[in-house]
C-alpha positions as CSV (number, residue, x, y, z in Angstrom):
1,X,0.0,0.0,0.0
2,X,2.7,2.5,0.9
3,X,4.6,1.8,-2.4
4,X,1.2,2.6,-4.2
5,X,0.9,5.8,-2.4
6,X,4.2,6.5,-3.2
7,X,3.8,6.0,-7.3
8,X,0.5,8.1,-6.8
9,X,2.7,11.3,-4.9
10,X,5.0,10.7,-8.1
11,X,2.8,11.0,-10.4
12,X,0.8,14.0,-8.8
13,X,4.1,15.1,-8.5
14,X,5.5,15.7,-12.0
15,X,1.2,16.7,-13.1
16,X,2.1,19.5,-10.8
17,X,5.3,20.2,-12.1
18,X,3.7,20.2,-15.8
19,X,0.6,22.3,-15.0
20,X,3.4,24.3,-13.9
21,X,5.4,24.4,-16.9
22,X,2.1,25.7,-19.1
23,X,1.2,28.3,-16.9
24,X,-1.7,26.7,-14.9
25,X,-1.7,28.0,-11.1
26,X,-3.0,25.8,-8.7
27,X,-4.1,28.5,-6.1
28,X,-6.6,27.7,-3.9
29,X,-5.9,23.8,-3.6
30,X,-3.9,22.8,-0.5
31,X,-1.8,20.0,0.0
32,X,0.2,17.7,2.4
33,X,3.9,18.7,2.9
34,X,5.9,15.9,2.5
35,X,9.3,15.7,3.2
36,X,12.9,14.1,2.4
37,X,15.7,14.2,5.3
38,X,18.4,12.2,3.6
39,X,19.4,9.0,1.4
40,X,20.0,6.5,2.9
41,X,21.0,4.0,-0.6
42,X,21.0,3.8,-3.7
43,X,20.4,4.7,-6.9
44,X,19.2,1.3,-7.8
45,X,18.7,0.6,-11.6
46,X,15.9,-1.0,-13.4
47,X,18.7,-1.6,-16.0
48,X,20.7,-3.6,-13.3
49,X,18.1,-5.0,-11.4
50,X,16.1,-6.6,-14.7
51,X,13.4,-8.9,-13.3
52,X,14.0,-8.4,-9.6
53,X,12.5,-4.5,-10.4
54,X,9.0,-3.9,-9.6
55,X,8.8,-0.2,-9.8
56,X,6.6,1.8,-12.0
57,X,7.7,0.8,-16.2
58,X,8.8,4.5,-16.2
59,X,10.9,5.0,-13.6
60,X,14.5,4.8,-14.3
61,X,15.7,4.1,-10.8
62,X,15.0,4.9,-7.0
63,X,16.6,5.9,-4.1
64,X,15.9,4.6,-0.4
65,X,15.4,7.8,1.5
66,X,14.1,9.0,4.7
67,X,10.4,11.0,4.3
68,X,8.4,12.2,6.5
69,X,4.7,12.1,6.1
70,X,2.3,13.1,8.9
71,X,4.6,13.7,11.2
72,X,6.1,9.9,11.0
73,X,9.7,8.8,9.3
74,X,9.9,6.1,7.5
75,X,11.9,4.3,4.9
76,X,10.5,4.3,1.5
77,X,11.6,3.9,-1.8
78,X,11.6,7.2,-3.9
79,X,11.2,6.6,-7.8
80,X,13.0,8.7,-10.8
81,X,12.6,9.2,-14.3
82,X,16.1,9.3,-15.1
83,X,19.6,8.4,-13.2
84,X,20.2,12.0,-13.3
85,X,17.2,13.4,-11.5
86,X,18.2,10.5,-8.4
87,X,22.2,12.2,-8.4
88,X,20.5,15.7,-8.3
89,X,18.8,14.4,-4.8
90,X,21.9,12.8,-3.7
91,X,23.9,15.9,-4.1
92,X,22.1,18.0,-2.7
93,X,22.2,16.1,0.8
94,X,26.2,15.9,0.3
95,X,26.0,19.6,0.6
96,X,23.2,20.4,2.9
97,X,21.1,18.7,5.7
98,X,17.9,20.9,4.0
99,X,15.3,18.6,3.7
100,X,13.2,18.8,0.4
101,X,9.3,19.7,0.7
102,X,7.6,17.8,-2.0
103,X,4.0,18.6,-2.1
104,X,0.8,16.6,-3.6
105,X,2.4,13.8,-2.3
């Protein structure tokens, strides 16, 4: 169920980040705010896994990281389109302890 939850946050996700792109405002709606405190492994490949992988078909690869939803952390698995969206994440907690806010999650 959590893994399911997490696909849907993904996908409300990058719909947000699109509507965004064309200029669509969301104002009014209101969402949780979710968050990322670290990585904890990973990337891990669909490429590398092959038929050990059962993320989404169009995610590239995840990262294990540390969220925080409702107050709670846990553990989850955190997909990516691409292996260079998952290195983006993992840099920016090399440099800073800031976690990231992901909303519509």
């Amino acid at each position: 169920m959590k893994r399911l939850k997490i696909r849907a946050g993904l996908l409300l996700v990058s719909f947000g980040l699109w509507l965004g792109k064309i200029g669509v405002g969301m104002t009014g709606v209101t969402f949780n705010t979710t968050k990322i405190h670290n990585v904890v492994s990973g990337p891990f490949c669909q490429e590398d896994l092959g038929s050990d992988w059962d993320g989404p078909d169009e995610a590239e690869c995840y990262l294990n990281v540390l969220l925080e939803d409702e107050g709670k952390i846990n553990e989850v698995e955190w997909y990516f389109g691409t292996l260079d969206e998952a290195y983006d994440m993992v840099k920016h907690f090399k440099v800073t302890i800031e976690p990231i806010e992901v909303r519509g999650y």
